[in-house]
BALOBA-1460 file (C-alpha; in Angstrom, 3 decimals):
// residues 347
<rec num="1" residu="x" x="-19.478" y="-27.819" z="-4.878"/>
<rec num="2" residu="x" x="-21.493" y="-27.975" z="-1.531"/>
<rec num="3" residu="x" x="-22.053" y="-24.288" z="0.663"/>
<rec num="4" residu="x" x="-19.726" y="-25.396" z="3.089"/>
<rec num="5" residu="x" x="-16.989" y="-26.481" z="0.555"/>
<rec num="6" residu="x" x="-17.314" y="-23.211" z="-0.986"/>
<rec num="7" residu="x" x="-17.472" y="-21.095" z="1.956"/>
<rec num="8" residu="x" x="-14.448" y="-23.078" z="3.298"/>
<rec num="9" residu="x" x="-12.409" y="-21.866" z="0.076"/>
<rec num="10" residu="x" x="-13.372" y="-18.525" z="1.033"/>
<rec num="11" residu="x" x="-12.008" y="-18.360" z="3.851"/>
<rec num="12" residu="x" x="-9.164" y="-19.785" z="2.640"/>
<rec num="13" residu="x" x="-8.493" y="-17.054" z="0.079"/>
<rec num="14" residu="x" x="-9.500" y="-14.376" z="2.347"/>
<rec num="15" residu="x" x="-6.133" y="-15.620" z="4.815"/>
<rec num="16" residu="x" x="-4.118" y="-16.283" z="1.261"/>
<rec num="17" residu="x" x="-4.986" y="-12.242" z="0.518"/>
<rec num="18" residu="x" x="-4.206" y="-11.251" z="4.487"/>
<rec num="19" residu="x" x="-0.662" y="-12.903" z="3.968"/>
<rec num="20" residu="x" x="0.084" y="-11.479" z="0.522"/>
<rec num="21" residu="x" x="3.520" y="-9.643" z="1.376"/>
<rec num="22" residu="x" x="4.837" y="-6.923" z="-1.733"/>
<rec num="23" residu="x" x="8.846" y="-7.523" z="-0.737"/>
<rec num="24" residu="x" x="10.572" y="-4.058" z="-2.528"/>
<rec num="25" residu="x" x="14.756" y="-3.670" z="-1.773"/>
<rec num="26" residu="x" x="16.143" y="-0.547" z="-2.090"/>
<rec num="27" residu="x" x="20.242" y="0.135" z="-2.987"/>
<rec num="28" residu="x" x="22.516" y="2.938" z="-3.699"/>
<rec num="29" residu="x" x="24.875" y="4.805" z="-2.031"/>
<rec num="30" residu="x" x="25.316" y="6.513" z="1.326"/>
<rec num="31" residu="x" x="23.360" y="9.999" z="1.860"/>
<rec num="32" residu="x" x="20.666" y="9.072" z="-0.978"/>
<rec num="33" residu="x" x="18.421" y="9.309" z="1.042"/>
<rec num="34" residu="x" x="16.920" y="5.755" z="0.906"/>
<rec num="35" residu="x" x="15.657" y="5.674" z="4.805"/>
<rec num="36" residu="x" x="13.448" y="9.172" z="4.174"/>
<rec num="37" residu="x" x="12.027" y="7.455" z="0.856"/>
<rec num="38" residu="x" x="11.119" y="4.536" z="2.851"/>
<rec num="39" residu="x" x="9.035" y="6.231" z="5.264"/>
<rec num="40" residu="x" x="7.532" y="8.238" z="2.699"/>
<rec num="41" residu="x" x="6.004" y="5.042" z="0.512"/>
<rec num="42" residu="x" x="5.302" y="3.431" z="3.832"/>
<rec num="43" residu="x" x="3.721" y="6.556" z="5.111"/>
<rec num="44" residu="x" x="4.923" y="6.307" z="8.537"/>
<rec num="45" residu="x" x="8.187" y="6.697" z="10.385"/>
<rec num="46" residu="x" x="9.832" y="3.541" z="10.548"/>
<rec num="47" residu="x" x="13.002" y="3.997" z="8.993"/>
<rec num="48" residu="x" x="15.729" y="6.053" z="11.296"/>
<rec num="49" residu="x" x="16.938" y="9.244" z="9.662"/>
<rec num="50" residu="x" x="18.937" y="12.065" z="10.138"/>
<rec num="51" residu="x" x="21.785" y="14.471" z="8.401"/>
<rec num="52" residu="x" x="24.474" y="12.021" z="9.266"/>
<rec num="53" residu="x" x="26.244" y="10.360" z="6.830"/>
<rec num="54" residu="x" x="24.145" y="6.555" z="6.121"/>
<rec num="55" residu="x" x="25.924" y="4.058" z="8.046"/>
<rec num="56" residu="x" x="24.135" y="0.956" z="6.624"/>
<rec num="57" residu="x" x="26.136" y="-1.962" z="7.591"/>
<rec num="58" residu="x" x="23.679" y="-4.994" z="7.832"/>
<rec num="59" residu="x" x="20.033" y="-5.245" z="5.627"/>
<rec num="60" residu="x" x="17.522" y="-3.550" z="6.996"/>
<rec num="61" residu="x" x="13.896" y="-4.338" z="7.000"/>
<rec num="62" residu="x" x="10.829" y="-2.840" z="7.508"/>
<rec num="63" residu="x" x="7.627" y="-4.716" z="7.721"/>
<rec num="64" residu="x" x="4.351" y="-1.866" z="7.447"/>
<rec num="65" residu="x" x="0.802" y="-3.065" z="6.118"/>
<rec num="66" residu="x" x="1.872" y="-5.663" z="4.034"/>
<rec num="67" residu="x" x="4.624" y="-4.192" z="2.396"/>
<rec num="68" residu="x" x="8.596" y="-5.800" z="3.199"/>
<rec num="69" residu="x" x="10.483" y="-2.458" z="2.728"/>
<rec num="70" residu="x" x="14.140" y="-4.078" z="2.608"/>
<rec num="71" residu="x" x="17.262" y="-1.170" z="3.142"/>
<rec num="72" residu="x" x="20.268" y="-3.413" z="1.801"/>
<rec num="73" residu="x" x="24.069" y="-2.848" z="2.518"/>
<rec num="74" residu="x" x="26.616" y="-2.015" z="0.088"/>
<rec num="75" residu="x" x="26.916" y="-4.303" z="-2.741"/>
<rec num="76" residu="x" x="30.713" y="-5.500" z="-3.563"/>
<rec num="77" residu="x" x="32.237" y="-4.506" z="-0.258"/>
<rec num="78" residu="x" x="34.693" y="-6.481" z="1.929"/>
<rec num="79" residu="x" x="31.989" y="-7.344" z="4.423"/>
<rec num="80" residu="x" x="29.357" y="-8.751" z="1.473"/>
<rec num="81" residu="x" x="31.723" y="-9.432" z="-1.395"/>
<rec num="82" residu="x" x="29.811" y="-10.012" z="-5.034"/>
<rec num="83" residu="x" x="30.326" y="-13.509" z="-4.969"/>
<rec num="84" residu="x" x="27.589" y="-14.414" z="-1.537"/>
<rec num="85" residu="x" x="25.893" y="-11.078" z="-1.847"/>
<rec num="86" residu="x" x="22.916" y="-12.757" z="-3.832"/>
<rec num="87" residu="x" x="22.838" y="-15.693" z="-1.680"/>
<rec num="88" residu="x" x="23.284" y="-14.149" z="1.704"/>
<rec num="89" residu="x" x="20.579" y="-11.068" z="1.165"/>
<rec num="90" residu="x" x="18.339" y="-13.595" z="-0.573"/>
<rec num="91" residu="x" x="18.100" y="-11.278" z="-3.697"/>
<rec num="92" residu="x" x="15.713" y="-13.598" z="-5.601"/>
<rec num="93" residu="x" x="12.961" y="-13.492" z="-3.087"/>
<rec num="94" residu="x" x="12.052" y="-10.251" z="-3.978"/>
<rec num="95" residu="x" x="8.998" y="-8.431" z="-6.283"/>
<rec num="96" residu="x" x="11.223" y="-4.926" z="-7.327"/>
<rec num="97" residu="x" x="14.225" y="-3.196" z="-6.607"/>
<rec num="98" residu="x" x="14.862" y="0.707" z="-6.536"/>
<rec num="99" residu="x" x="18.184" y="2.203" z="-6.926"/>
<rec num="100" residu="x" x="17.675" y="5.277" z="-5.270"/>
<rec num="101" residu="x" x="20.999" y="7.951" z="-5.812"/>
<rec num="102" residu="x" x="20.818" y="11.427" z="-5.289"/>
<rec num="103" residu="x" x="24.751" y="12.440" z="-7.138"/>
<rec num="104" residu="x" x="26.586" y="10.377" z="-9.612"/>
<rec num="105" residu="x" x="25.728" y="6.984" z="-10.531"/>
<rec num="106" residu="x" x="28.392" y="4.779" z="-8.627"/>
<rec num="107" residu="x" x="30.160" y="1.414" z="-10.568"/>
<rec num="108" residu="x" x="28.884" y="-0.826" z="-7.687"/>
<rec num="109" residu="x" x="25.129" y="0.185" z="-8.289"/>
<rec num="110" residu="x" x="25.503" y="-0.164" z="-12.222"/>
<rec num="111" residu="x" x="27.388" y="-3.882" z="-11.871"/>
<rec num="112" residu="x" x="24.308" y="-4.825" z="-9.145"/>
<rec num="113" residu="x" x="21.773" y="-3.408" z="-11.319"/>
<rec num="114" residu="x" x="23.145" y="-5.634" z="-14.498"/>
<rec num="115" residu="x" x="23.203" y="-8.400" z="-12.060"/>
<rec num="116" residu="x" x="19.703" y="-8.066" z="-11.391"/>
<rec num="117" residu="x" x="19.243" y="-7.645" z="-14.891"/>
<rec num="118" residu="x" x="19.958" y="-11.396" z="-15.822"/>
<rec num="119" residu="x" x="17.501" y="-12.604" z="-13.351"/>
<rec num="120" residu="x" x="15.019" y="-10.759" z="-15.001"/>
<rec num="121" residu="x" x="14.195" y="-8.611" z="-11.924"/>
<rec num="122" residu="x" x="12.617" y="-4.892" z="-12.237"/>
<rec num="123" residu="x" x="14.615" y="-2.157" z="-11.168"/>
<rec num="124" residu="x" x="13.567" y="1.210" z="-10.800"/>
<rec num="125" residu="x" x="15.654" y="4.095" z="-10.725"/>
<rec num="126" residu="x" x="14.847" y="6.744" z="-8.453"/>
<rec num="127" residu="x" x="16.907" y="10.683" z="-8.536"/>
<rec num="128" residu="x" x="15.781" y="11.326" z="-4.913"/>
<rec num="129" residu="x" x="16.585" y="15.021" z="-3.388"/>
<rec num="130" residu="x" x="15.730" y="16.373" z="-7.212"/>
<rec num="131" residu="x" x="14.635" y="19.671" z="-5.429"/>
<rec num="132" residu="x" x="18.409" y="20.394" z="-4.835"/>
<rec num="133" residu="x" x="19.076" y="19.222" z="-8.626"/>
<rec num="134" residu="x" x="20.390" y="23.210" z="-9.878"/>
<rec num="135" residu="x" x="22.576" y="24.522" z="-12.695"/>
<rec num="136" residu="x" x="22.698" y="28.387" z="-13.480"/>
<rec num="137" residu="x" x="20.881" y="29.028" z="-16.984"/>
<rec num="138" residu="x" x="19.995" y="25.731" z="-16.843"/>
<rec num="139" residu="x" x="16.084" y="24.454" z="-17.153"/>
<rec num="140" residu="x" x="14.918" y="21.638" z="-14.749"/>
<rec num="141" residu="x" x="13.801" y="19.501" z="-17.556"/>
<rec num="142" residu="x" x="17.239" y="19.663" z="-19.375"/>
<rec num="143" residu="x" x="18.818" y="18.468" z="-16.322"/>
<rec num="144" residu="x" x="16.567" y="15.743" z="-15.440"/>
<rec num="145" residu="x" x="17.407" y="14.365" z="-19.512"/>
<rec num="146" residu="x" x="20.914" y="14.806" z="-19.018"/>
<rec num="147" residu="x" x="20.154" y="12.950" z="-15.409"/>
<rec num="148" residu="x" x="18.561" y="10.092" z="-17.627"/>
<rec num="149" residu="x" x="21.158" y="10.338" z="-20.062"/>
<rec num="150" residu="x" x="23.619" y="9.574" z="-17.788"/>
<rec num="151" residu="x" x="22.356" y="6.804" z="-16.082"/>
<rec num="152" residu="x" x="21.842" y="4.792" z="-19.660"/>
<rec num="153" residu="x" x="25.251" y="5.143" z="-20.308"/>
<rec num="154" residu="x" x="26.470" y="4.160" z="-17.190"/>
<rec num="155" residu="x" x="24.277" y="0.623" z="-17.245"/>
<rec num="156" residu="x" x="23.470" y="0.152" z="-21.121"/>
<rec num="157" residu="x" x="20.702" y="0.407" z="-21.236"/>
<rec num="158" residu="x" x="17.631" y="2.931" z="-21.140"/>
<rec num="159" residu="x" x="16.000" y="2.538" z="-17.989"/>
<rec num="160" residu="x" x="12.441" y="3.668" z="-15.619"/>
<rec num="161" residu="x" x="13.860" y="6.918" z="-13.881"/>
<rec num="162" residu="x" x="11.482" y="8.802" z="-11.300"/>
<rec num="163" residu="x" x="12.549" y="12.301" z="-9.938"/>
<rec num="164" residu="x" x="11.539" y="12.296" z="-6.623"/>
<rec num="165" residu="x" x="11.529" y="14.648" z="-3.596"/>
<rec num="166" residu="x" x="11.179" y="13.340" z="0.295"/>
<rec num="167" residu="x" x="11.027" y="17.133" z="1.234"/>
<rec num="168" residu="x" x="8.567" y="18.414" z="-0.957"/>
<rec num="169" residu="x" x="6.491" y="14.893" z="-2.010"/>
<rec num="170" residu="x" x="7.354" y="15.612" z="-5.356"/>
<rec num="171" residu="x" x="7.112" y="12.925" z="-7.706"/>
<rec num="172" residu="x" x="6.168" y="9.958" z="-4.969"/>
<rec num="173" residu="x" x="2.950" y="9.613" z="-6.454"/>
<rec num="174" residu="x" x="4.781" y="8.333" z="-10.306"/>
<rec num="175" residu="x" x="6.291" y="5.766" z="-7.883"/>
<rec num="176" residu="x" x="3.397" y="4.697" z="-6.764"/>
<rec num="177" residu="x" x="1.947" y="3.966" z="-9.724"/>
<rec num="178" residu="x" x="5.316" y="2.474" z="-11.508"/>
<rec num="179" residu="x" x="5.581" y="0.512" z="-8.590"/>
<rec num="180" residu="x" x="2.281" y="-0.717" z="-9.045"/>
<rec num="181" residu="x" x="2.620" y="-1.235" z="-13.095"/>
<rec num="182" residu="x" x="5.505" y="-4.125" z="-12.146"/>
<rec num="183" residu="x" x="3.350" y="-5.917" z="-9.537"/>
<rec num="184" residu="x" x="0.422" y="-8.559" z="-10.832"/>
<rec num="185" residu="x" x="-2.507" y="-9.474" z="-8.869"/>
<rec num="186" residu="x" x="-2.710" y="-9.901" z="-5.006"/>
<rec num="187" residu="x" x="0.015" y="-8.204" z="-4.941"/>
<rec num="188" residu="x" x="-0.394" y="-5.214" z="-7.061"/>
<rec num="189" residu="x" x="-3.760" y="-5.128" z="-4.682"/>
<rec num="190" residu="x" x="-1.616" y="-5.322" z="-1.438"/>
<rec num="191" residu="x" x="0.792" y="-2.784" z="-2.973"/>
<rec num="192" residu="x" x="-2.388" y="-0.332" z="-3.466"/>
<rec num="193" residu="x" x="-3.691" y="-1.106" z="0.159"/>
<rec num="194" residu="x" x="-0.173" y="-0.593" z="1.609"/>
<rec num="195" residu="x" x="1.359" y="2.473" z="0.225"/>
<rec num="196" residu="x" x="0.828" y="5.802" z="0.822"/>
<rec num="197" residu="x" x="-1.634" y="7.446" z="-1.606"/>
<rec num="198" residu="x" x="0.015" y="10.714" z="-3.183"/>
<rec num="199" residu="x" x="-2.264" y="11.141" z="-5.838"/>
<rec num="200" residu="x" x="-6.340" y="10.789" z="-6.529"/>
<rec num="201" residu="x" x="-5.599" y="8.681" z="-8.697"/>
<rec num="202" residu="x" x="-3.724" y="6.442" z="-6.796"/>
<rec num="203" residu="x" x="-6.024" y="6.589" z="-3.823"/>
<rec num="204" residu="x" x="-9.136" y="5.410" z="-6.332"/>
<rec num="205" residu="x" x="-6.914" y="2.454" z="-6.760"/>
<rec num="206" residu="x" x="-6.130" y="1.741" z="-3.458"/>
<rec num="207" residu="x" x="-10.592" y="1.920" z="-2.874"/>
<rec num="208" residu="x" x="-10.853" y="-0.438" z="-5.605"/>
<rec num="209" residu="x" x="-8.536" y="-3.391" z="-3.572"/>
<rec num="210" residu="x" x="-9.998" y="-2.672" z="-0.614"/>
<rec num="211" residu="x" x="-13.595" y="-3.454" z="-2.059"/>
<rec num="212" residu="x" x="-12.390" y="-6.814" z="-2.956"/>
<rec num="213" residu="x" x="-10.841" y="-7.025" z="0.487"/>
<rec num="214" residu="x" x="-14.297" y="-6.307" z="1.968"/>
<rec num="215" residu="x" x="-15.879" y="-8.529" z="-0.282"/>
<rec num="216" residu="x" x="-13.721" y="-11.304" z="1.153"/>
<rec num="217" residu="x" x="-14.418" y="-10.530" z="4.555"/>
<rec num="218" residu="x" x="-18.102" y="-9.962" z="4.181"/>
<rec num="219" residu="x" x="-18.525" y="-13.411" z="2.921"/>
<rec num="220" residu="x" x="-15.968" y="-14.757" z="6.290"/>
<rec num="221" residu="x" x="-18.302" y="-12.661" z="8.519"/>
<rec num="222" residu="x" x="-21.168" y="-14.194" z="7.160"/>
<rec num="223" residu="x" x="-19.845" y="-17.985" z="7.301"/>
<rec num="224" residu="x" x="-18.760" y="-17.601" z="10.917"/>
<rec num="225" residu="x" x="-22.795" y="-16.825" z="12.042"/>
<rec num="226" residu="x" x="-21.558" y="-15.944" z="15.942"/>
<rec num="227" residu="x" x="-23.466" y="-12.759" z="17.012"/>
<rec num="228" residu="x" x="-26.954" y="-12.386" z="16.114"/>
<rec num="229" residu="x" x="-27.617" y="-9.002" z="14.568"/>
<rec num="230" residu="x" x="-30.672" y="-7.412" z="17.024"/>
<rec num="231" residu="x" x="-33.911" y="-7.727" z="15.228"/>
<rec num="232" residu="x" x="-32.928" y="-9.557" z="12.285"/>
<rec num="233" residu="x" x="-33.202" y="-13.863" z="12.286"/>
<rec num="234" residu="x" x="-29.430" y="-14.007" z="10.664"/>
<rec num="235" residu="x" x="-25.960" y="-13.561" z="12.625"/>
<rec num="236" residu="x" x="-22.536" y="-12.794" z="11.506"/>
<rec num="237" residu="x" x="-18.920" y="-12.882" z="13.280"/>
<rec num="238" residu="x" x="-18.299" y="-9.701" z="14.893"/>
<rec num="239" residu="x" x="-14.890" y="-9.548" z="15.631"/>
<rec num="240" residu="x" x="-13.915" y="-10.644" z="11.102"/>
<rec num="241" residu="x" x="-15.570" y="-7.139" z="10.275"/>
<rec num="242" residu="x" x="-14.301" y="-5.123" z="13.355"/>
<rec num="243" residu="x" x="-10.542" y="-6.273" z="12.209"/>
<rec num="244" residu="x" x="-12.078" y="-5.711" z="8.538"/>
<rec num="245" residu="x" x="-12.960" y="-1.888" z="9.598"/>
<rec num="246" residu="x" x="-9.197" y="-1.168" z="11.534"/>
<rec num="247" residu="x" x="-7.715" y="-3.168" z="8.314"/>
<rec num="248" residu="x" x="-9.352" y="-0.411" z="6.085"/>
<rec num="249" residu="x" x="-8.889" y="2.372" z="8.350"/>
<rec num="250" residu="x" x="-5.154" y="1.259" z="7.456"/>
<rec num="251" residu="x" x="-5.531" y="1.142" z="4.710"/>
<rec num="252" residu="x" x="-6.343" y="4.879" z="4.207"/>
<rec num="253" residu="x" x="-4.328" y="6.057" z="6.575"/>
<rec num="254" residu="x" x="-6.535" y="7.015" z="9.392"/>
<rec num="255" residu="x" x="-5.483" y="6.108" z="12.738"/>
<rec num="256" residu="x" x="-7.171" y="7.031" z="15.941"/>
<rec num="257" residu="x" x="-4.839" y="9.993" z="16.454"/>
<rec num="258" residu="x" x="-5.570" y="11.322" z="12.835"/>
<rec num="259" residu="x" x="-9.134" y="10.483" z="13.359"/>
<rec num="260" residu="x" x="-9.601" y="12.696" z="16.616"/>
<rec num="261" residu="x" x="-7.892" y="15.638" z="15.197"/>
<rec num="262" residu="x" x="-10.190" y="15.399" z="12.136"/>
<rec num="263" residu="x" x="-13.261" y="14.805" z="14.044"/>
<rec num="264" residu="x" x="-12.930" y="18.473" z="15.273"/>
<rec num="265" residu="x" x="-12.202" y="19.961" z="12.018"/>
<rec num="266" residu="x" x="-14.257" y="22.900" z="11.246"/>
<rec num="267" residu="x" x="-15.646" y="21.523" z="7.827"/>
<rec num="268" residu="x" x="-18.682" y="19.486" z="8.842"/>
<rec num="269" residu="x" x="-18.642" y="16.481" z="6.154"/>
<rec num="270" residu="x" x="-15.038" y="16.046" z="7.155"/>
<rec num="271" residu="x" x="-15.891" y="15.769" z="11.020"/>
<rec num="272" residu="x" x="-19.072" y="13.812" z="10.342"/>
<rec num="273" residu="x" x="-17.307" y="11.104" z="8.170"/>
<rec num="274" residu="x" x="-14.412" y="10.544" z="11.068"/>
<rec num="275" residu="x" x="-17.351" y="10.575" z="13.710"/>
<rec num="276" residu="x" x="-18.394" y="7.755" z="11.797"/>
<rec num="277" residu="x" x="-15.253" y="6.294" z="11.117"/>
<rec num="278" residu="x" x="-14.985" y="5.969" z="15.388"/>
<rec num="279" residu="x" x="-18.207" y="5.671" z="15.958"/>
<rec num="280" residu="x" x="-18.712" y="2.254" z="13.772"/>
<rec num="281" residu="x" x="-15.568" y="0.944" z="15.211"/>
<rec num="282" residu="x" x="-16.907" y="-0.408" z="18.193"/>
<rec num="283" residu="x" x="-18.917" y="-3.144" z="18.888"/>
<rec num="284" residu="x" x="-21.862" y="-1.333" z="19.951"/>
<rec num="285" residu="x" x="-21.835" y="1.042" z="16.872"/>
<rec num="286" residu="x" x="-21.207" y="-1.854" z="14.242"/>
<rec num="287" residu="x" x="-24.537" y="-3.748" z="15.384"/>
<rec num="288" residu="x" x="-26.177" y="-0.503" z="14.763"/>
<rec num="289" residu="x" x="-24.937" y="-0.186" z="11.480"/>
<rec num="290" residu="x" x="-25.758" y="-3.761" z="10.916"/>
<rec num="291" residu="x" x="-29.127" y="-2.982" z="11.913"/>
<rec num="292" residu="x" x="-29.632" y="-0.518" z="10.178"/>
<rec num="293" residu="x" x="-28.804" y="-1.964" z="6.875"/>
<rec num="294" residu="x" x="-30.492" y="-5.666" z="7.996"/>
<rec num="295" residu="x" x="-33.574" y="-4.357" z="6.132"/>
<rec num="296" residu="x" x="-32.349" y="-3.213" z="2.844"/>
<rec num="297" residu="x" x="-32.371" y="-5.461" z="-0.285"/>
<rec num="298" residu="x" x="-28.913" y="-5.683" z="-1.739"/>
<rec num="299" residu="x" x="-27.976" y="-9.157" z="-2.703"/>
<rec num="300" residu="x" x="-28.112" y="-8.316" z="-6.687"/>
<rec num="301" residu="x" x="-25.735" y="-5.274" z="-5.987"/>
<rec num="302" residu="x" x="-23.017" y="-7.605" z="-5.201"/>
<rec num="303" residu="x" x="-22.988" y="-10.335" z="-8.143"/>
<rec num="304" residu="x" x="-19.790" y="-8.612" z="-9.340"/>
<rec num="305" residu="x" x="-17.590" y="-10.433" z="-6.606"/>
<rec num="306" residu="x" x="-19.408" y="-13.740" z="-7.693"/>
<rec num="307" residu="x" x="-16.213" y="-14.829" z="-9.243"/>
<rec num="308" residu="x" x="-14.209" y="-14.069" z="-5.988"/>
<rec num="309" residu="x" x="-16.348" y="-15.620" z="-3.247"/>
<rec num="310" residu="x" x="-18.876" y="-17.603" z="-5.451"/>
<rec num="311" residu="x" x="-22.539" y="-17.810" z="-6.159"/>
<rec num="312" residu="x" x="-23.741" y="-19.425" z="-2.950"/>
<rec num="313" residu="x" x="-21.956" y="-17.480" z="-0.497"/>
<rec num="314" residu="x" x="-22.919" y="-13.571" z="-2.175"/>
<rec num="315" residu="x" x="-26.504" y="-14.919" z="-2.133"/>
<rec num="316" residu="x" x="-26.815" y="-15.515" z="1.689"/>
<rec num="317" residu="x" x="-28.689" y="-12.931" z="3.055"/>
<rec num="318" residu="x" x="-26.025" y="-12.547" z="5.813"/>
<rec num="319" residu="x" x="-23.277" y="-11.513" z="2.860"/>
<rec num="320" residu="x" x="-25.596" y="-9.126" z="1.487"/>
<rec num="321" residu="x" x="-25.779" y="-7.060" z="5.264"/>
<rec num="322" residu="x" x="-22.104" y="-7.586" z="5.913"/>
<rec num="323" residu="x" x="-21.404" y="-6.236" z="2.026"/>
<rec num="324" residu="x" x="-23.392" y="-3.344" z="2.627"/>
<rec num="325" residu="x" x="-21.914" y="-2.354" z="5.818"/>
<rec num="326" residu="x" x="-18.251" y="-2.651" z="4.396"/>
<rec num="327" residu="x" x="-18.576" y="-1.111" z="1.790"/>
<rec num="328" residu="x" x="-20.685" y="1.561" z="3.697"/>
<rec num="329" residu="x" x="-17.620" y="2.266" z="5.482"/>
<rec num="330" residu="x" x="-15.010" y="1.852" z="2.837"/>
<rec num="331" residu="x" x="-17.034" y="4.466" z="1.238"/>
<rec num="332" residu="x" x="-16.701" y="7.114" z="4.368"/>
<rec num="333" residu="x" x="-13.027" y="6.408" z="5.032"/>
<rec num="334" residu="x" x="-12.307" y="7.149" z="1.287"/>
<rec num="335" residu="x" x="-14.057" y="10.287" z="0.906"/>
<rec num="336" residu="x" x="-12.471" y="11.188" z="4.192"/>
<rec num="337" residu="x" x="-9.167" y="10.170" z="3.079"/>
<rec num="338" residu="x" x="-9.764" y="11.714" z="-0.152"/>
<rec num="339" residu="x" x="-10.716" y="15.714" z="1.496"/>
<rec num="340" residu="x" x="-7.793" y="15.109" z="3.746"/>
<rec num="341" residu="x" x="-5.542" y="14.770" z="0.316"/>
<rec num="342" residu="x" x="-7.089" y="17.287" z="-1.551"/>
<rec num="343" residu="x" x="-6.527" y="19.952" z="1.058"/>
<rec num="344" residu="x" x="-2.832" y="18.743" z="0.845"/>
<rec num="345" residu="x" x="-2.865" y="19.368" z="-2.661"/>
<rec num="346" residu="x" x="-3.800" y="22.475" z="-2.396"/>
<rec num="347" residu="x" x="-0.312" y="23.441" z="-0.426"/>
């Protein structure tokens, strides 16, 4: 295979991993709590919520870094009968379903659970508002087995069941993770890139796909030779690693409002690593950094993503620079991201 035929295929993957879409559907009756959960995986506030009971008449569906979060209507109702639901809401198009109930399993959600069943899809059941989950004399952890207990005997079968908490974050991070477990490949990488880290753990996952999304667009920078790097006889496309940079800043959950307020915080590596964060965000700042690391000799430190963007391409001395730089500031917007969760740990 020729350098350009393998640079080509690159590129190629690199859009094939920027379209990757993780499609989850979530069911279950009214006042569950389903919109809150939403927003909570996604991280933002894109679902509307309130006290009110859920009035869910139509599917809705929220789109957020890569991730289709799909709130469906009621399943076996006169508006979306059994017999077109699965056709109509296009059931089979998506990766994993959570049943999300807060009170008694309802017959609807256990016959479109078994229904999902046959088709081999992976539901998740998810207790949500288990704070409020109380019995006089009675221990948390007995309640959550008779909570388990009575969810296999309403569907037949013993099932995945994560307590969870919107209000106090409490057991989001197990989701993440089982969520994770039922995905393969790009999209158990766009699923870690996507959701909302709750856990070290799950934020050490979420560094690990972004380094293979950096390698990809490294080796895209380096192809697309557009703007010389000052001082250095080898160019690279600007404008691939500036979207690369806002694509992990994303990723980690730093936007420029979060960014500001951390940039004054009063603990010095934490404002020094979101200076840098805006700083090499720019045009101006990102040649510097380029610069900077034009002179170091890295190419061996990459032959790990060989098998992703191929032999040719990670030993251009243009993909060595652009590899360093990303993964320069991958590095600073984890360990940022990572402080900013361990202080909310702490709480």
């Amino acid at each position: 295979m020729s350098i350009n035929s393998e640079v080509a295929n690159t590129i190629r993957r690199l859009e094939e991993e920027f379209n990757t879409t993780v499609s989850v559907a979530l069911f279950g009756q009214p006042g569950s709590g389903k919109s809150s959960l939403i927003n909570k995986i996604a991280g933002e506030q894109v679902a509307d919520v309130g006290v009110e009971t859920d009035k869910t008449v139509e599917a809705k569906a929220y789109p957020v870094k890569g991730v289709l979060y799909v709130d469906l209507p009621g399943y076996g109702t006169k508006k979306f009968p059994k017999d077109t639901f699965f056709q109509k809401q296009k059931i089979k198009d998506f990766d994993l379903f959570l049943c999300v109930t807060s009170g008694k399993l309802h017959q609807a959600d256990t016959e479109f659970f078994q229904a999902l069943a046959k088709l081999g899809k992976v539901c998740i059941f998810v207790i949500n508002k288990c704070d409020e989950i109380w019995e006089d004399g009675v221990t948390f952890e007995e309640l959550q087995k008779r909570k388990m207990e009575d969810i296999t005997k309403h569907v037949g079968q013993a099932v995945k069941t994560v307590f969870t908490s919107c209000r106090t974050n409490t057991g989001l991070d197990i989701l993440d993770d089982e969520i994770a477990n039922n995905l393969d490949g790009a999209k158990r990488e766009r699923w870690a890139r996507g959701a909302k880290a709750y856990s070290i753990g799950f934020l050490k996952k979420k560094r690990k796909a972004s380094e293979k999304h950096v390698a990809y667009g490294a080796a895209a920078a380096a192809a697309n030779a557009l703007n010389p790097i000052p001082g250095v006889d080898v160019a690279v496309d600007l404008t691939i690693l500036l979207k690369l940079f806002k694509d992990i800043r994303d990723d980690f959950g730093l936007n420029d409002d979060s960014l500001s307020d951390l940039k004054k915080s009063s603990i010095p590596v934490v404002a020094g690593l979101a200076n840098n964060a805006i700083k090499y965000a720019t045009k101006e700042g990102l040649l510097i950094l380029l610069k900077n690391f034009a002179g170091r000799e890295a190419v061996k430190e990459f032959t790990k993503y060989i098998p992703f963007i191929g032999q040719a391409v990670a030993a251009s001395l243009g993909y060595a620079i652009t590899s360093n730089v990303g993964n320069s500031y991958l590095e600073d917007c984890y360990k940022l991201a990572e402080a900013v969760l361990k202080d909310k740990l702490k709480c």
